[in-house]
C-alpha positions as CSV (number, residue, x, y, z in Angstrom):
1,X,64.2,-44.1,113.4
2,X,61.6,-47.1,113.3
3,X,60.6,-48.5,109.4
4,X,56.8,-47.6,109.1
5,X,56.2,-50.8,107.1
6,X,53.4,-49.4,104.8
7,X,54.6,-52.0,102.1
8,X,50.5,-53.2,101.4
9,X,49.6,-49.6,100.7
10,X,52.1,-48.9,98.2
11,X,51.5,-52.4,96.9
12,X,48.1,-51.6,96.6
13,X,48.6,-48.2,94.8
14,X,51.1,-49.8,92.3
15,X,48.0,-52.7,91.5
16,X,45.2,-49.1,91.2
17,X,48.1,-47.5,88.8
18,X,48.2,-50.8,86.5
19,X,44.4,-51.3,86.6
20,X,43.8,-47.2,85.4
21,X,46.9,-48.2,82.8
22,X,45.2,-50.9,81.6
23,X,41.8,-49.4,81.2
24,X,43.3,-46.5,79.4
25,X,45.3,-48.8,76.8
26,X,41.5,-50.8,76.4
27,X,40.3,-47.5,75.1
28,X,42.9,-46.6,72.9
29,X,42.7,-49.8,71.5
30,X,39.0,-49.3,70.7
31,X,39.2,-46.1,68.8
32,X,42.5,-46.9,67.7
33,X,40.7,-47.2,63.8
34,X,39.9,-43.8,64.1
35,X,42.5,-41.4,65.5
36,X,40.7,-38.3,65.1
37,X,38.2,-39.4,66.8
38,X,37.2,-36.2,69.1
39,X,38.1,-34.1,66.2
40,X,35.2,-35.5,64.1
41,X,33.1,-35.3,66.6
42,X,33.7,-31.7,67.0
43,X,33.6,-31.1,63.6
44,X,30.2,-33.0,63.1
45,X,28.9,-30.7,66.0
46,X,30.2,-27.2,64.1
47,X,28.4,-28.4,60.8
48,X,25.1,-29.3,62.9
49,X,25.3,-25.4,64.7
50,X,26.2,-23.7,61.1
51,X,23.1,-25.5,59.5
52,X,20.6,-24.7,62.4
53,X,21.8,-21.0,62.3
54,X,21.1,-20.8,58.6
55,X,17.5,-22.4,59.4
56,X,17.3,-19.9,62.2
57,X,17.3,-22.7,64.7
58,X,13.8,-23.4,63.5
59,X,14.2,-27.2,63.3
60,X,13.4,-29.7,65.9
61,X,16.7,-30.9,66.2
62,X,18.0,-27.1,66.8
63,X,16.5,-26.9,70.2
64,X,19.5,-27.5,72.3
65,X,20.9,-24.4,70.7
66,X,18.5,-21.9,71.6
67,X,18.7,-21.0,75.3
68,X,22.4,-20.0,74.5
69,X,21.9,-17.8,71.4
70,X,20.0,-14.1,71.5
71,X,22.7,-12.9,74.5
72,X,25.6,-10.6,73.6
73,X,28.0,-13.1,74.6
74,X,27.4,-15.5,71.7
75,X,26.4,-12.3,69.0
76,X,23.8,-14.5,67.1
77,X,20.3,-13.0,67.3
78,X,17.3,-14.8,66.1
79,X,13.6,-13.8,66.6
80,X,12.2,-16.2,68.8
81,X,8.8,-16.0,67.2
82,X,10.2,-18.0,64.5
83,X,10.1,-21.2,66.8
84,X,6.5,-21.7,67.4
């Protein structure tokens, strides 16, 4: 059976592997001071919905909320008249 020789390709994979390792240690070490880092952001997100729905998603910065409420899959119902 003849050796196919593909030596530069794996070579080549191995160097892609290190450079996606490398970039992925880079990020780590940037939000390393904050570990919960996704989780904060999530939880700043909830707070921002719960305070919209309160104000009846009358505030400016409510509008990306509103094309996904009134439906029955989300359950909150709010008269759109309100908006204007």
């Amino acid at each position: 059976m003849k050796d196919p020789h593909n030596y530069a390709k794996v070579g080549y994979s191995m160097i892609l592997v290190a450079g996606s390792l490398a970039a992925i240690g880079m990020i780590a070490l940037l939000t390393a001071d904050d570990v919960l880092f996704a989780d904060n952001l999530a939880r700043d997100k909830t707070a921002h919905f719960n305070e919209c729905k309160i104000n009846d998603f009358v505030p400016d910065d409510c509008v990306e909320y509103r094309e996904r409420i009134n439906t029955e899959a989300s359950g909150i119902y709010v008269d759109p008249s309100k908006w204007k």
